[in-house]
C-alpha positions as CSV (number, residue, x, y, z in Angstrom):
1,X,83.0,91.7,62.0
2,X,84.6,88.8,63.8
3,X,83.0,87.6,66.5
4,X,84.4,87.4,70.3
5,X,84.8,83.3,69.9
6,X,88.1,81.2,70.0
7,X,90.6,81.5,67.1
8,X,91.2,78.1,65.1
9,X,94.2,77.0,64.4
10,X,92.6,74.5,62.1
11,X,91.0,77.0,59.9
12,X,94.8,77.9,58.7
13,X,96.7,74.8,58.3
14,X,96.7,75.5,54.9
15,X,99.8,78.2,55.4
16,X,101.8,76.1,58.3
17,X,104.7,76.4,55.4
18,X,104.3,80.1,54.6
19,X,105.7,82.9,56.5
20,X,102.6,83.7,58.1
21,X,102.4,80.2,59.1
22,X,105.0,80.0,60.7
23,X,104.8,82.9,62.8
24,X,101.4,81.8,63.9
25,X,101.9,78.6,64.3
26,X,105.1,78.3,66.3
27,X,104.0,79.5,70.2
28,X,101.3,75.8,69.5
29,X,104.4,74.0,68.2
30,X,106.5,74.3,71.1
31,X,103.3,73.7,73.2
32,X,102.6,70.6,71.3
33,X,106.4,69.2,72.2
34,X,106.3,69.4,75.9
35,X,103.1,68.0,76.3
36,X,104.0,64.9,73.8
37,X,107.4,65.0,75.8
38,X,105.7,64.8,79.4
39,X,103.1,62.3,78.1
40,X,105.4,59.7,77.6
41,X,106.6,60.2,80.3
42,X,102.8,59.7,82.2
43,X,103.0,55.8,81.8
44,X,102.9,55.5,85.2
45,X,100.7,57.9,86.9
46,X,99.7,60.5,84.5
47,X,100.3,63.9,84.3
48,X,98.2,66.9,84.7
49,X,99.5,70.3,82.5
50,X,98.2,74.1,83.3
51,X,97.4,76.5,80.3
52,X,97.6,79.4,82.0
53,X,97.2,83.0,81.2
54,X,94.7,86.1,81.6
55,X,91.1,86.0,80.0
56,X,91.6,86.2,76.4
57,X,94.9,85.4,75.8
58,X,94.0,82.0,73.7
59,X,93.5,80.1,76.3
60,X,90.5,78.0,74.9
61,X,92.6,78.5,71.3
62,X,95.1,76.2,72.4
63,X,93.1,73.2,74.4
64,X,91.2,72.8,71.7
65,X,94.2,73.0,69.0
66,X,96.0,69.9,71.4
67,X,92.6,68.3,71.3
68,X,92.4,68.0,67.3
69,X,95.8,67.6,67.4
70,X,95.7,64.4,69.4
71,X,92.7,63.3,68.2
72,X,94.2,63.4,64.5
73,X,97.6,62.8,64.5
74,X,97.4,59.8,67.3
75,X,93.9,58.8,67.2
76,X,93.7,59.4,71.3
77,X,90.4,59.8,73.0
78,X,90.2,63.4,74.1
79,X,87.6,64.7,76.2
80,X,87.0,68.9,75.9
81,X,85.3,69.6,79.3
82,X,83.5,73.2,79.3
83,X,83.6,73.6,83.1
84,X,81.1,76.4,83.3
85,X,78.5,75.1,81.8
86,X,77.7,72.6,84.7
87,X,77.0,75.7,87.8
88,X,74.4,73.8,88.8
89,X,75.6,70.1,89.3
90,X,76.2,69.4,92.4
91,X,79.8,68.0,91.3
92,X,81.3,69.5,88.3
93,X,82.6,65.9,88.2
94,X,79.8,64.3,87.5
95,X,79.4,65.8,84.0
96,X,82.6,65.1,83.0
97,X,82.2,61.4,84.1
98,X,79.2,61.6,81.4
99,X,81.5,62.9,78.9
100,X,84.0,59.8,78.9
101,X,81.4,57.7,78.2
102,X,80.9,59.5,74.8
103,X,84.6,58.0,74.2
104,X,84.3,54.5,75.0
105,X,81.9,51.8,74.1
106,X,80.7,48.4,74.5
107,X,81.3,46.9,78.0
108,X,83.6,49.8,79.0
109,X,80.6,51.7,79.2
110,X,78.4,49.9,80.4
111,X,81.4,49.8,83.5
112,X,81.2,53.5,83.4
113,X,77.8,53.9,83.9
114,X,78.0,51.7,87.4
115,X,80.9,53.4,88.3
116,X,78.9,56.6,88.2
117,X,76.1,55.1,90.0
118,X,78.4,54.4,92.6
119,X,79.8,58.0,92.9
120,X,77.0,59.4,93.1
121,X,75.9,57.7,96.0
122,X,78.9,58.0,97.7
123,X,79.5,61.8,96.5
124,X,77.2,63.3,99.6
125,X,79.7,62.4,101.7
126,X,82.6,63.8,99.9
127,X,84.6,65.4,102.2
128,X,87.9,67.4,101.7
129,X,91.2,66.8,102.7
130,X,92.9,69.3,99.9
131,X,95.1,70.8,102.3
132,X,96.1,68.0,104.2
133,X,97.7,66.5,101.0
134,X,98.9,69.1,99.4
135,X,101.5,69.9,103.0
136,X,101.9,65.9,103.8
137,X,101.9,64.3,99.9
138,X,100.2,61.5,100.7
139,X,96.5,60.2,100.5
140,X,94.6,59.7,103.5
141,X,95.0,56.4,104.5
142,X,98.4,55.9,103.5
143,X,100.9,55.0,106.3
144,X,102.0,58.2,107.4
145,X,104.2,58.7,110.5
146,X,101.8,61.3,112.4
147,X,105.5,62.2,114.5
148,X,107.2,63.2,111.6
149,X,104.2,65.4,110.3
150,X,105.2,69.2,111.3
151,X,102.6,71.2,113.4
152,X,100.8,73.1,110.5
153,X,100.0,69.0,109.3
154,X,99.1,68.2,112.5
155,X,96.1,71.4,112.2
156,X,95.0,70.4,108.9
157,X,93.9,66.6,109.9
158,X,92.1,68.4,112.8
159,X,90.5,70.2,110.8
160,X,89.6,67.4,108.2
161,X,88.4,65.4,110.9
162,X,88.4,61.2,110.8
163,X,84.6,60.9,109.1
164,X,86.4,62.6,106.6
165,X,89.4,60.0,106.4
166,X,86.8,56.8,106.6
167,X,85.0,58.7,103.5
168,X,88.0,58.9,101.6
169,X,89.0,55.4,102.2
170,X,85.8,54.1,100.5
171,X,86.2,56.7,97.7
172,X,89.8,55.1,97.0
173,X,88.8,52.3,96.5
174,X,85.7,53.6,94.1
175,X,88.0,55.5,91.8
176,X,90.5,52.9,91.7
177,X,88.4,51.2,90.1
178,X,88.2,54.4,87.2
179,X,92.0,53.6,86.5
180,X,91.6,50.0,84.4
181,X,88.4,51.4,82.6
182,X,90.7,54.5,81.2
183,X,93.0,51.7,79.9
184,X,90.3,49.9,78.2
185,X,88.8,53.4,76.7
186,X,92.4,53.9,75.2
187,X,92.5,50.6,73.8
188,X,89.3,50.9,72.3
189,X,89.4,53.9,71.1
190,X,89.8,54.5,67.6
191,X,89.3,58.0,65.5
192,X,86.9,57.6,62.5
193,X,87.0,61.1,61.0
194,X,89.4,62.0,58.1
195,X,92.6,63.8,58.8
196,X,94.0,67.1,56.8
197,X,97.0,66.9,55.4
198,X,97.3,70.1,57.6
199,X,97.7,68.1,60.9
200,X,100.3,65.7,59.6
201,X,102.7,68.7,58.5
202,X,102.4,70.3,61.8
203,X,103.0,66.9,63.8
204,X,106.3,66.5,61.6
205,X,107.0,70.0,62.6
206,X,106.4,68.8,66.5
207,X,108.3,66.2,65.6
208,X,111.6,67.9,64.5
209,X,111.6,69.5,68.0
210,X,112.2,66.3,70.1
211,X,108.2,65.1,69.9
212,X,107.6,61.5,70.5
213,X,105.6,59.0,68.0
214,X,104.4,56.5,70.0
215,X,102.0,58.7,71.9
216,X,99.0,56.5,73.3
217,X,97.1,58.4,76.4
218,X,93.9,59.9,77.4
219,X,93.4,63.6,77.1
220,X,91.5,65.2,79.4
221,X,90.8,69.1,78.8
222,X,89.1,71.1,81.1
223,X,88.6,75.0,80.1
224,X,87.6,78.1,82.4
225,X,87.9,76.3,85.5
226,X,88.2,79.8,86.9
227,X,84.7,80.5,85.7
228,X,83.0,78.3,88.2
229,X,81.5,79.2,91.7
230,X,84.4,79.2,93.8
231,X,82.7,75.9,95.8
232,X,82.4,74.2,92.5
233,X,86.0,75.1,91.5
234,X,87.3,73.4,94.5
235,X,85.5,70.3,94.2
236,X,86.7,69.8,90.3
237,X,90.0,70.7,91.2
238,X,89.6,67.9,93.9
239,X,88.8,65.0,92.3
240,X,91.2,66.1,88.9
241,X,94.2,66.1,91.7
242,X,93.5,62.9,93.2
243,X,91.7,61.0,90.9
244,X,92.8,61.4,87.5
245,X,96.7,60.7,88.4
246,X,95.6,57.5,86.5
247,X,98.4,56.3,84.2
248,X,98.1,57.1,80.7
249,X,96.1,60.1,81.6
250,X,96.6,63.6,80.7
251,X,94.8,66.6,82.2
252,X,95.2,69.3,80.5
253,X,93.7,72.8,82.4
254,X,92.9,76.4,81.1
255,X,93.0,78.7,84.3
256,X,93.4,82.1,84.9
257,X,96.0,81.7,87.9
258,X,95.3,85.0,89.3
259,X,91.4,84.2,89.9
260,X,91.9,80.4,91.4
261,X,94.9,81.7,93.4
262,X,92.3,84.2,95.1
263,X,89.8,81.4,94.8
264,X,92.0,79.4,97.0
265,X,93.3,81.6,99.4
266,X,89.7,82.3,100.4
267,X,88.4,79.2,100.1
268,X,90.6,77.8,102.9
269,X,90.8,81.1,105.2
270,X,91.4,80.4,108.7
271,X,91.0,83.8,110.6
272,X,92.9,86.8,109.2
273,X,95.6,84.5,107.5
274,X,94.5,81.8,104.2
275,X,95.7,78.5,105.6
276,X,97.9,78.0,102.7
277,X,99.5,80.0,99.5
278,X,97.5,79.4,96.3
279,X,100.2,80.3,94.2
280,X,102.3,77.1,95.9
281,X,99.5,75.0,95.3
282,X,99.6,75.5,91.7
283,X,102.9,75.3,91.4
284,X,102.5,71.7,92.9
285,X,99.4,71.1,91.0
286,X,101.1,71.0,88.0
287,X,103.3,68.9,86.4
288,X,103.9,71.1,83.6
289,X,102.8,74.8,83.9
290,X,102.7,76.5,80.0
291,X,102.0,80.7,80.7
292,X,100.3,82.2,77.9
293,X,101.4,85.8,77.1
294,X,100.3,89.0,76.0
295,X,101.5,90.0,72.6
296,X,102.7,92.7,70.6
297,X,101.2,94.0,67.8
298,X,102.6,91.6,64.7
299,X,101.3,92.5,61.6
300,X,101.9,88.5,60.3
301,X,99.8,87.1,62.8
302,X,97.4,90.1,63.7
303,X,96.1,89.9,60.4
304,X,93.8,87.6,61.2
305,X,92.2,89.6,63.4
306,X,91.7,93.3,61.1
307,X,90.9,90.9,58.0
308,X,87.8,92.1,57.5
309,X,88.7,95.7,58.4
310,X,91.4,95.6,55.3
311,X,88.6,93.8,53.1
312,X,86.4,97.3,53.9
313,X,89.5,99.2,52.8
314,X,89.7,97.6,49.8
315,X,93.9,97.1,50.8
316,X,95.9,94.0,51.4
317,X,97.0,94.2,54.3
318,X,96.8,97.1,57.5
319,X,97.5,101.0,56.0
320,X,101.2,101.7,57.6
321,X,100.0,105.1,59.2
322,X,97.4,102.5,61.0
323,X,100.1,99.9,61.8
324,X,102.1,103.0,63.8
325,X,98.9,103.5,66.1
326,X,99.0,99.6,66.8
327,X,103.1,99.4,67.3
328,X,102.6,102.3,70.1
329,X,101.1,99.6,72.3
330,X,102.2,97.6,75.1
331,X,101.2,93.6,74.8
332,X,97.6,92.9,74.8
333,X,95.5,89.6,74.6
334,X,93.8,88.3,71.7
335,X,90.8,88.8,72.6
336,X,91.0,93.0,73.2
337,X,93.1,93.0,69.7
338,X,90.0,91.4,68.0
339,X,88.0,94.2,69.9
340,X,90.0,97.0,68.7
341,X,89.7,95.3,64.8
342,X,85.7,95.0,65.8
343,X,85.0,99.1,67.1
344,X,87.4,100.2,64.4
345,X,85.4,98.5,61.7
346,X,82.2,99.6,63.2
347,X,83.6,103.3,63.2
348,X,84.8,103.2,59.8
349,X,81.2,101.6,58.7
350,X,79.4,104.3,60.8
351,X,81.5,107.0,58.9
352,X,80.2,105.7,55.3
353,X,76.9,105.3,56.1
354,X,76.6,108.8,57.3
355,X,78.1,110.1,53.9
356,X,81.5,111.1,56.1
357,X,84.7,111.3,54.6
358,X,85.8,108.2,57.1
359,X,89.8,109.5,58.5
360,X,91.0,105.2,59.0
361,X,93.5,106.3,61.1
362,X,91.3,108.3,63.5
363,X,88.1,106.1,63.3
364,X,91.3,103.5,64.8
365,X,92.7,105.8,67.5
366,X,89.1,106.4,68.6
367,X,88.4,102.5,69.0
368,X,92.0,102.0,71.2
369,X,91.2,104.3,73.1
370,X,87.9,103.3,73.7
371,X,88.8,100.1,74.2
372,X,92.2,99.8,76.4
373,X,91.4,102.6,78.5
374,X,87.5,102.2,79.7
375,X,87.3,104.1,82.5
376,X,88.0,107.2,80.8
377,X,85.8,105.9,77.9
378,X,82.8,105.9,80.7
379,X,83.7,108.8,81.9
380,X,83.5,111.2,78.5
381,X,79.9,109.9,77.9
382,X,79.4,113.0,79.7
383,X,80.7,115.0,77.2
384,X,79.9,113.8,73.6
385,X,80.9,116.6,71.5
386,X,84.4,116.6,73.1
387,X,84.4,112.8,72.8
388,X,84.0,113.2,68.6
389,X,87.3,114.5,68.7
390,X,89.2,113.6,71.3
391,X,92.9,114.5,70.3
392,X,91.9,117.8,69.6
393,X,89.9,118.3,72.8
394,X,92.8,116.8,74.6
395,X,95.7,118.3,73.1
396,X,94.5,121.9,72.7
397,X,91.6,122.4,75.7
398,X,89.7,125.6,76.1
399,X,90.3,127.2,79.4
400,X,87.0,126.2,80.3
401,X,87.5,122.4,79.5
402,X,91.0,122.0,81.1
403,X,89.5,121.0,84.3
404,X,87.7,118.0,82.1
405,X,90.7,117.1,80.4
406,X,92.5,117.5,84.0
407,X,89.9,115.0,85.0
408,X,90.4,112.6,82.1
409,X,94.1,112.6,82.1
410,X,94.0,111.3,86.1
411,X,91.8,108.7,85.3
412,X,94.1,107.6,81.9
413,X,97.1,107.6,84.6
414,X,95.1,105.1,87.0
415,X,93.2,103.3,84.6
416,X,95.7,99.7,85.0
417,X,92.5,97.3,83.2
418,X,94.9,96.4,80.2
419,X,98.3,98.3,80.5
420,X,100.8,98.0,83.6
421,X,101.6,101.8,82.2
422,X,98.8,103.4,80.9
423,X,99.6,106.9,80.8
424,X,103.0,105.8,79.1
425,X,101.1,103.9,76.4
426,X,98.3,106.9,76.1
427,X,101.2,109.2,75.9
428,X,102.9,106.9,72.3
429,X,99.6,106.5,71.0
430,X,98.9,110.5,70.8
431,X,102.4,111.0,70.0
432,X,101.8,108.7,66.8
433,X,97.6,109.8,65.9
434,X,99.4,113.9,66.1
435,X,102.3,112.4,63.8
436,X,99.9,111.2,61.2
437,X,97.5,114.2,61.3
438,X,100.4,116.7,61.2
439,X,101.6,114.2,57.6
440,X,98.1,114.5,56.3
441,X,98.2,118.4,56.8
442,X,101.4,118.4,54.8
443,X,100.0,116.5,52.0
444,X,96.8,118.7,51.5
């Protein structure tokens, strides 16, 4: 049984040339090539890229596969900030301060290390002016004609206030300061650990698609950002949107966008109305926005996932009858696929050890079932008997049960926590589970 962590893409470098390869592989390869494209173009003023997608979809999978990658193939310092880890720090930026310091040495620490001293006695006074230059552009401080700011501006530096605009005038001159010790911690830096053979075949492959080779930057990665106390969301997102457009710097974020849209839009609530759209701010955020999707089953790549299911079935790859259940569905993230591998392995393990003749096929429709459609999962704990067998129970109810399956069937309709169509994808996967019982009749 796998267990709910990030996939590597490291573990299977080994089959980058083989068909499986390939099909795994290529989503990171056209990642790889805009960010190696958009980093030479951050020479000047950096560049800060979102990963996003829902929870599960590979987010983590994929900062950490441009970390290695990077790290390897370009000997770049990379820093892999876990955001949500560091709840209680005052300043989630703090911590990741700390963390370039693991990436430099010598005197450029020891510059570091004052630096933070600095910030942190300046950071009680941290105001923020988010808003204000997300509508105007500009830094407080900057020249800005206040006659040609529009009325909505005019609000926002009310509402910032000038103590905030003499604080942010010290704090620009405190993180400029950040900018030439990032250019001595590229310099300096230098990777010591061996690289696979693995990571030089997939750079070519970046390489074929237009990828650069003279890729010298910092990497900044920062993962579930939308895990943080709203507060200390806003206050990373901050100092990542003003301070780390440092030339030579890459930022590299894992958000869910629907969470730190909300996030946003709440956090700067005026009245009835948010004060701004979240989804414009992230749209301006970002310099390069890469959306993760859901995906369909793929036997090539979902493999890797219901390895250890086959292994129990003594088979080489997934039974065909179980591959129908699996086509039936909609796209799903990573993460629930690894579920449905996980219950369906428990199920089949719980058959044999209760000297069961284990159906694979309906020891898998249980676990989809139980797994993309929860509500009606929690709501047949009621009735365990009619839970064992579910089809049946559904397909054929006694006149006494049909208000339960009435019941159940509403909830399937409504129940939107994986599928944008439930009831549609409920309605293939019984289709296929009565197609398959119906051929194993036949072939008693």
């Amino acid at each position: 049984m796998l267990t709910d962590k990030p996939f590597k893409y490291a573990d299977y470098l080994s089959i980058l040339d083989e068909e499986d390869g390939e099909e795994l592989f290529e989503p990171l390869i056209e990642i790889l090539t805009q960010i190696e494209l958009i980093t030479s173009d951050a020479k000047d003023q950096g560049a800060i890229v979102g990963i996003k997608g829902d929870w599960g979809v590979g987010k983590t999978s994929v900062l950490k596969a441009i970390e290695e990658y990077f790290k390897n193939c370009y000997s770049c310092p990379t820093v892999f900030f876990e955001a949500w880890k560091y709840q209680d720090e005052d300043s989630p930026v703090l911590p990741l301060l700390a963390q370039l310091r693991q990436v430099s040495k010598g005197t450029t620490k020891r510059k570091l290390s004052r630096f933070m001293g600095i910030f942190v006695k300046r950071f009680f006074y941290f105001g923020s002016d988010i808003a204000s230059r997300m509508l105007t552009g500009h830094f407080l401080g900057e020249s800005v004609g206040l006659k040609e700011l529009k009325k909505d501006i005019k609000d926002t530096l009310e509402i910032v206030g000038k103590t905030q605009v003499e604080n942010y005038s010290r704090f620009d001159e405190i993180f400029g300061n950040l900018k030439d010790v990032v250019q001595d911690i590229i310099k300096e830096f230098s990777y010591k650990g061996e690289v696979k053979e693995g990571w030089r075949k997939l750079q070519k492959k970046v390489r074929e698609r237009k990828g650069k080779s003279d890729i010298k930057a910092l990497f900044i990665l920062i993962d579930d950002l939308d895990r943080l106390l709203p507060d200390k969301a806003i206050k990373l997102l901050e100092a990542i949107r003003f301070y780390y457009s440092i030339p030579n710097t890459v930022v590299i974020m894992g958000i869910n966008d629907k969470i730190l849209i909300d996030i946003l839009e709440e956090h700067y609530r005026i009245g009835k109305k948010p004060y701004f759209s979240g989804q414009k701010f992230i749209e301006k955020l970002f310099h390069l926005s890469i959306e993760l999707p859901h995906y369909r089953f793929n036997p090539v790549i979902h493999k890797i996932h219901f390895r250890d299911v086959i292994k129990s079935l003594n088979e080489e790859d997934i039974p065909e009858d179980s591959k129908r259940l699996l086509y039936s569905l909609d796209p799903l993230p990573h993460r629930k696929w690894l579920r449905i591998a996980n219950k369906w392995e428990q199920f089949i393990i719980n058959n044999n050890d209760n000297n069961i003749a284990p159906s694979y096929s309906e020891a898998l429709f249980r676990a989809i079932v139980e797994e993309c459609f929860p509500k009606a999962e929690l709501f047949m704990r009621n009735f365990p008997m009619l839970w064992e067998d579910f089809s049946g129970f559904y397909n054929n109810p006694a006149p006494e049960l049909q208000e339960i399956k009435d019941k159940v069937a509403n909830i399937i309709e409504n129940d939107n926590t994986f599928f944008e169509f439930p009831a549609e994808n409920f309605t293939r996967l019984l289709h296929e589970w009565e197609k398959i019982k119906e051929t194993e009749r036949d072939n008693i």
